[in-house]
C-alpha positions in Angstrom: 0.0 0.0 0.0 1.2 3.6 -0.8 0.9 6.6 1.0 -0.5 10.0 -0.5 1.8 13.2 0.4 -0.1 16.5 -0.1 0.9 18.4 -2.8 0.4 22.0 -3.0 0.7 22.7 -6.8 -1.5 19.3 -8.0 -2.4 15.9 -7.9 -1.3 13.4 -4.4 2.0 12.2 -4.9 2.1 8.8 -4.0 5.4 7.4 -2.4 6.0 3.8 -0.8 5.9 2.9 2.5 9.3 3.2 4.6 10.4 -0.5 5.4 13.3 -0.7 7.9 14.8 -4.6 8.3 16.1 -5.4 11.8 19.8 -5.1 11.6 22.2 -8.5 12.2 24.7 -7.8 15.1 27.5 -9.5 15.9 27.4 -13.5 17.1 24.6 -14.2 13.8 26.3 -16.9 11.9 24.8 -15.3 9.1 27.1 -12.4 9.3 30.2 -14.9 9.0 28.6 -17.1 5.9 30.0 -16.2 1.9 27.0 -14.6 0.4 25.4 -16.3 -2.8 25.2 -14.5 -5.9 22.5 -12.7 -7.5 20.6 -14.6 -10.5 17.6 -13.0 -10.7 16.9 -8.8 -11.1 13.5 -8.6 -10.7 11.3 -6.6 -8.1 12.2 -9.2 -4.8 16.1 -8.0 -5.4 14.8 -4.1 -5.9 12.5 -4.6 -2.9 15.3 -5.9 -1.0 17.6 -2.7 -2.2 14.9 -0.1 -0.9 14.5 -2.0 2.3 18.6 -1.7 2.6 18.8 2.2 1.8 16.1 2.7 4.3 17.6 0.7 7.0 20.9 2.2 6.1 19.3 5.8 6.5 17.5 5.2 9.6 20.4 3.8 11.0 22.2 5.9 10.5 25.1 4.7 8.4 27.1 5.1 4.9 26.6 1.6 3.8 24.5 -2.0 4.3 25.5 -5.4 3.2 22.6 -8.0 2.7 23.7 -10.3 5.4 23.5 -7.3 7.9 19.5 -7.7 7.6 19.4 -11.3 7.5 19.6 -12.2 3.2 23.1 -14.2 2.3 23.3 -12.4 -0.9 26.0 -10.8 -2.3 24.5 -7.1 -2.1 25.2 -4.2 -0.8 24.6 -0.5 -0.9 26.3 2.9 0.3 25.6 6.4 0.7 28.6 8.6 0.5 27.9 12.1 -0.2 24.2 12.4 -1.4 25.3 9.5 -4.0 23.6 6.1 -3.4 26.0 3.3 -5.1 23.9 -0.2 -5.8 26.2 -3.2 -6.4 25.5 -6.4 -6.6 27.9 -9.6 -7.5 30.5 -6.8 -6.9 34.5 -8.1 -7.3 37.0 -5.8 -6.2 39.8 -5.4 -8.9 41.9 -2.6 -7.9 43.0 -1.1 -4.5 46.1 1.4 -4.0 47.8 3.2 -1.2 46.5 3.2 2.4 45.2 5.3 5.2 44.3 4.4 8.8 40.9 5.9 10.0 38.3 5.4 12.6 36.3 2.4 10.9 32.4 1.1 12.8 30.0 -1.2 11.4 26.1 -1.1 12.0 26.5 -5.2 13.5 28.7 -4.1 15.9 26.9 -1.1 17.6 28.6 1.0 19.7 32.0 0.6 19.2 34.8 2.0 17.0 38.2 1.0 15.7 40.9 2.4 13.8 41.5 0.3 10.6 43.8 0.6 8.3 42.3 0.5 4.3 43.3 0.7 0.8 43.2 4.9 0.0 41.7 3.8 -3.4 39.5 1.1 -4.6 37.7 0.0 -7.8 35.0 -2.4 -7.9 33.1 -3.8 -10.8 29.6 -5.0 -10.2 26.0 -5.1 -11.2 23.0 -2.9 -11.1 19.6 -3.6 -9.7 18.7 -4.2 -13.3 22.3 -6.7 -13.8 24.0 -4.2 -15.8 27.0 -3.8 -14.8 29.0 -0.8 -13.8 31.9 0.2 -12.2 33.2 2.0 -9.3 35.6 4.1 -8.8 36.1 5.8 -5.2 39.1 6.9 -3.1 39.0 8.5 0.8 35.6 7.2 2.7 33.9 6.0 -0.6 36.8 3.8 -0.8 36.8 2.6 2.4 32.8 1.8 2.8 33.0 0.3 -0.7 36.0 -2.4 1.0 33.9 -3.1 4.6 30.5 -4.1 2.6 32.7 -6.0 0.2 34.4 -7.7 3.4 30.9 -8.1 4.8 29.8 -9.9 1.9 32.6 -12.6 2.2 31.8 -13.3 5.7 34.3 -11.1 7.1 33.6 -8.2 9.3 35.8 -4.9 10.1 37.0 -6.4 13.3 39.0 -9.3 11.7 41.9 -7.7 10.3 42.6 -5.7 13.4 45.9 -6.4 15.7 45.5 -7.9 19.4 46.7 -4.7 20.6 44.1 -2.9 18.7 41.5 -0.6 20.5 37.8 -0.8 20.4 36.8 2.2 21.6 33.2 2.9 22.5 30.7 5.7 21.0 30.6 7.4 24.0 34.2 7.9 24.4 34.7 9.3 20.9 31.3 11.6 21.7 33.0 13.5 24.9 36.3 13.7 23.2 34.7 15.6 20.1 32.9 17.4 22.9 36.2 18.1 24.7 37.2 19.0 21.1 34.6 21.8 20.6 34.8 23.3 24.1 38.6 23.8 23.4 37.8 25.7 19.5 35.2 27.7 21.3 37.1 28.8 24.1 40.5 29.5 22.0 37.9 32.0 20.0 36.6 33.8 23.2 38.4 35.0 26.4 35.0 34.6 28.8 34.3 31.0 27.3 37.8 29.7 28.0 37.1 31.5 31.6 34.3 28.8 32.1 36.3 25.7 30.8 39.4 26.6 33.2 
């Protein structure tokens, strides 16, 4: 069923309804399994697609594999500056360089990690219709586009990190960037930094 949204200048506008999938967290064996390809493009896989952008959005994040709402299927979407990238049976062909950035992943809620990724990467992949395309994406394009590709070989984000390596919890990167914008203020205005001392 659709819902009507007023329209001032004519007819209803009729959008569909928002569908948001429960989101698979760590410990679901599903999370761990290689996902099966894609042999069929029809209105189950666009459904599914929707249902993933929503989730994603509602979230909120920058990108959703299938298995991270329960479907083995090699899927995945992300949203990286107002640009929503579809790809489906991706294979990664290219990576080159490497940076190191705080890395999180909507089945492991809560926590953070720095991870060190390819700068650049280039997948080559499918539509929702099974044309295929190609991506091309470097700083956090580039990394999203390698974590749902991990995610949909069974891997998460986690893996690849050293014993020594920190999770570090939301709310201890929340009052650092608080700490953060305290400081800025205060270096801007004499009476602020007052209040902080």
């Amino acid at each position: 069923m659709s819902t009507p949204t007023a329209s001032c200048d004519g007819p209803p506008v009729y959008s569909p309804p928002m569908s948001i999938r429960p989101i698979v967290t760590l410990g679901d064996p599903r999370l761990r399994r290689h996902g099966e390809r894609v042999r069929t493009f029809d209105k189950t896989l666009h459904r599914l697609l929707d249902d993933m952008i929503d989730t994603m959005r509602d979230a909120p994040g920058v990108g959703i594999a299938a298995h991270q709402v329960g479907v083995v299927l090699q899927v995945c979407v992300i949203e990286v500056e107002g640009h929503v990238h579809e790809l489906i049976n991706p294979r990664l062909v290219s990576r080159s360089g490497e940076e190191t950035d705080l890395e999180g992943c909507l089945s492991v809620p809560g926590f953070y990690a720095y991870r060190a990724r390819a700068e650049r990467a280039v997948i080559e992949a499918q539509d929702r219709h099974g044309r295929k395309t190609r991506l091309v994406g470097s700083g956090l394009l580039a990394r999203a586009m390698q974590h749902e590709y991990d995610h949909l070989q069974g891997e998460l984000y986690l893996d690849a990190l050293g014993p020594e390596a920190d999770l570090i919890p939301a709310a201890r990167l929340r009052e650092a960037d608080e700490a953060a914008a305290a400081s800025t203020a205060a270096a801007g205005d004499p009476e602020a930094l007052a209040a902080v001392e």
